[in-house]
C-alpha positions as CSV (number, residue, x, y, z in Angstrom):
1,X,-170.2,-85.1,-151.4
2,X,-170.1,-86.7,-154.8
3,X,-171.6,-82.9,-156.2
4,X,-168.4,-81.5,-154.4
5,X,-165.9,-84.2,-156.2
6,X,-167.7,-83.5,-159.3
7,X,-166.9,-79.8,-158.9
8,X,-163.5,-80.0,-158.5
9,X,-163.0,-82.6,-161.3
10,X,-164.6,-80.6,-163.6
11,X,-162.4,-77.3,-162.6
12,X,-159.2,-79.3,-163.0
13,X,-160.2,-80.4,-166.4
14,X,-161.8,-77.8,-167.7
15,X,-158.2,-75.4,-166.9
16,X,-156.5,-78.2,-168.3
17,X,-157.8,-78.4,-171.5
18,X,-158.3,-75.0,-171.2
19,X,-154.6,-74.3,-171.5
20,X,-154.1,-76.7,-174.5
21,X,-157.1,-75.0,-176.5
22,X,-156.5,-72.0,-178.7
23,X,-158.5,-68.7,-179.4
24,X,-159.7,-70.2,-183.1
25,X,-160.9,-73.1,-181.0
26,X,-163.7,-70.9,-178.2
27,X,-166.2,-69.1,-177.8
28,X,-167.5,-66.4,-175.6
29,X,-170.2,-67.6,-173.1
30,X,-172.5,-65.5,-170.5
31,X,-172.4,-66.5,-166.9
32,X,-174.1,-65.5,-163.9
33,X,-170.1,-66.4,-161.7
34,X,-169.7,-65.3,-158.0
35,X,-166.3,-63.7,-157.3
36,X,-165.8,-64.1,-153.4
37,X,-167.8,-66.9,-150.7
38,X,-170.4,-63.5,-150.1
39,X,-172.4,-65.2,-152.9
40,X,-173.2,-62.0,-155.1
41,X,-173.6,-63.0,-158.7
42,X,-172.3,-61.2,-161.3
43,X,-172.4,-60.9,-164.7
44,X,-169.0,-62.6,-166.3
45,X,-168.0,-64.0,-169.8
46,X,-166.1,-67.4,-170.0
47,X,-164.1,-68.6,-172.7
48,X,-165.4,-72.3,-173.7
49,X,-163.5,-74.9,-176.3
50,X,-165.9,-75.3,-179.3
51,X,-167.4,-79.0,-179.0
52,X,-165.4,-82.0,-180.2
53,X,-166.7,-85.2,-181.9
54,X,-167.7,-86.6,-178.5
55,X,-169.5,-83.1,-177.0
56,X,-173.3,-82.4,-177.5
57,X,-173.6,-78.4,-177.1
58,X,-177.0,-77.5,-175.6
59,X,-178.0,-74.0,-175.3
60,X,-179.2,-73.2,-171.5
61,X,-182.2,-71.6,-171.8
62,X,-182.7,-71.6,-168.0
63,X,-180.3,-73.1,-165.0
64,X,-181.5,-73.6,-160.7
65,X,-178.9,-73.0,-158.2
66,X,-179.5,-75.9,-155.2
67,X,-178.5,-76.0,-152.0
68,X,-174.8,-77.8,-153.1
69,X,-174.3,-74.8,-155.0
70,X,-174.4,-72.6,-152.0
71,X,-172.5,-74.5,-150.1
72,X,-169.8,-74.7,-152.6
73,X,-170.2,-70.6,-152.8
74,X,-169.7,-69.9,-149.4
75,X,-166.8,-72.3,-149.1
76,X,-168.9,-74.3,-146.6
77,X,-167.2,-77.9,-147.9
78,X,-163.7,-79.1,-146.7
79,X,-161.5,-78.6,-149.9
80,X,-160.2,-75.9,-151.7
81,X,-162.6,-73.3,-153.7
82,X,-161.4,-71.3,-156.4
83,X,-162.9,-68.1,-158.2
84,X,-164.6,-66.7,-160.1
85,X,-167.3,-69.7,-159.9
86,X,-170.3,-70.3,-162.0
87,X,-173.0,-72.2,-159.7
88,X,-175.4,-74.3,-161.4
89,X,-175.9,-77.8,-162.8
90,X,-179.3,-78.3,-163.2
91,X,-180.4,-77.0,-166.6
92,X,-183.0,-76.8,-169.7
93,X,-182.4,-76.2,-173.2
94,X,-182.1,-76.8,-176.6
95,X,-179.6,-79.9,-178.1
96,X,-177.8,-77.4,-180.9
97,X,-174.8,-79.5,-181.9
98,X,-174.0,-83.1,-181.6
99,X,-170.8,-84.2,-182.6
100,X,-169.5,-87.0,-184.9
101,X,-169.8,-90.1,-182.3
102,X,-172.4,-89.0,-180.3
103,X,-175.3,-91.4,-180.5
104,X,-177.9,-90.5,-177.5
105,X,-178.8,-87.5,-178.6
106,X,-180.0,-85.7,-181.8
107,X,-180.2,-82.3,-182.8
């Protein structure tokens, strides 16, 4: 269950900052987002904030769905589900950015 807290934690955050983050301020990302619990995957772009002082930005070169991300698709977990939805937590890439105060990771 902690995936399924995580996911709505993010999603709360992520439309509130969202809503305090202007166009100069994003950028255009490609998704893979399902827009109903059938679980079809589409292609969708999202509007991300540009990365802060504390934000690495890594480019996803590749990204598994697991089971918790069906489950979370199909609406299979007791707590409200909201869509579009982009599944996937489990990624590789490339460190591209690493802002000001960030000191685990290097570009």
């Amino acid at each position: 269950h902690f995936f399924a807290l995580l996911c709505q934690f993010l999603l709360l955050y992520f439309r509130k900052m969202s809503a305090s983050t202007t166009a100069l301020e994003t950028y255009e990302a490609a998704t893979l987002s399902a827009f109903d619990s059938r679980g079809e995957l589409k292609s969708w772009k999202i509007s991300r904030r540009r990365p802060r002082e504390n934000d690495v930005f890594i480019r996803i070169h590749f990204c598994g769905i697991c089971h918790s991300d069906l489950h979370n698709i199909r609406c299979e977990w007791p707590f409200t589900h909201h869509f579009p939805m982009t599944p996937g937590h489990e990624i590789t890439g490339l460190v591209e950015e690493v802002g000001a105060k960030v000191t685990k990771f290097k570009r």
